[in-house]
N, C-alpha and C positions, 0 to 999 in steps of 0.2 A: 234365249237364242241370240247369235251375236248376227247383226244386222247393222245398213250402213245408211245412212240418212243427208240429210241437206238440211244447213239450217239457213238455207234461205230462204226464199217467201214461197215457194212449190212445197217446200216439206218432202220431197221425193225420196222413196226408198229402195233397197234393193238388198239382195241375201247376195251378193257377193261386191267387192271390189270397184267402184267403178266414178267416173265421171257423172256432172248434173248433168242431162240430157233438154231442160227445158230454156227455148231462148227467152223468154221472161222475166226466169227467175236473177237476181243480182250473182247469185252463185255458178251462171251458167259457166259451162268446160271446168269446175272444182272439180276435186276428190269429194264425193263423198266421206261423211266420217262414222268413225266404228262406233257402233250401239250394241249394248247388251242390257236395255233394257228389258224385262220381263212383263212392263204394263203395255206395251207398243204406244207410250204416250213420248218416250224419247226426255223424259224431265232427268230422269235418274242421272242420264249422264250430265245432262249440262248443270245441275245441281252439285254435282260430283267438280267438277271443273271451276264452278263457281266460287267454292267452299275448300278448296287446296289449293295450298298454297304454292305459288310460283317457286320452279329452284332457287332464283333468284332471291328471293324473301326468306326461306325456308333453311338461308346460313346464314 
């Protein structure tokens, strides 16, 4: 299920759209970014991201 997360130190989630909400976090006032990870451990993507290659690289 596609879900949207914060990869700043909150970890904060949410099933739609939105802004980080916590003043703590480094991420606060971001976008959230899109998950569709299926374990809600949120690796898949940033594995995914890690391991593809930049457009940039990838001509």
């Amino acid at each position: 299920m596609e879900h949207f997360v914060c990869r700043g130190s909150c970890g904060g989630s949410a099933d739609h759209a939105k802004k980080c909400e916590d003043p703590t976090c480094q991420n606060f006032g971001k976008e959230l970014e899109k998950c569709a990870c299926k374990d809600s451990m949120h690796r898949a993507s940033e594995e995914s991201h890690a391991t593809a290659p930049k457009e940039s690289e990838a001509n």
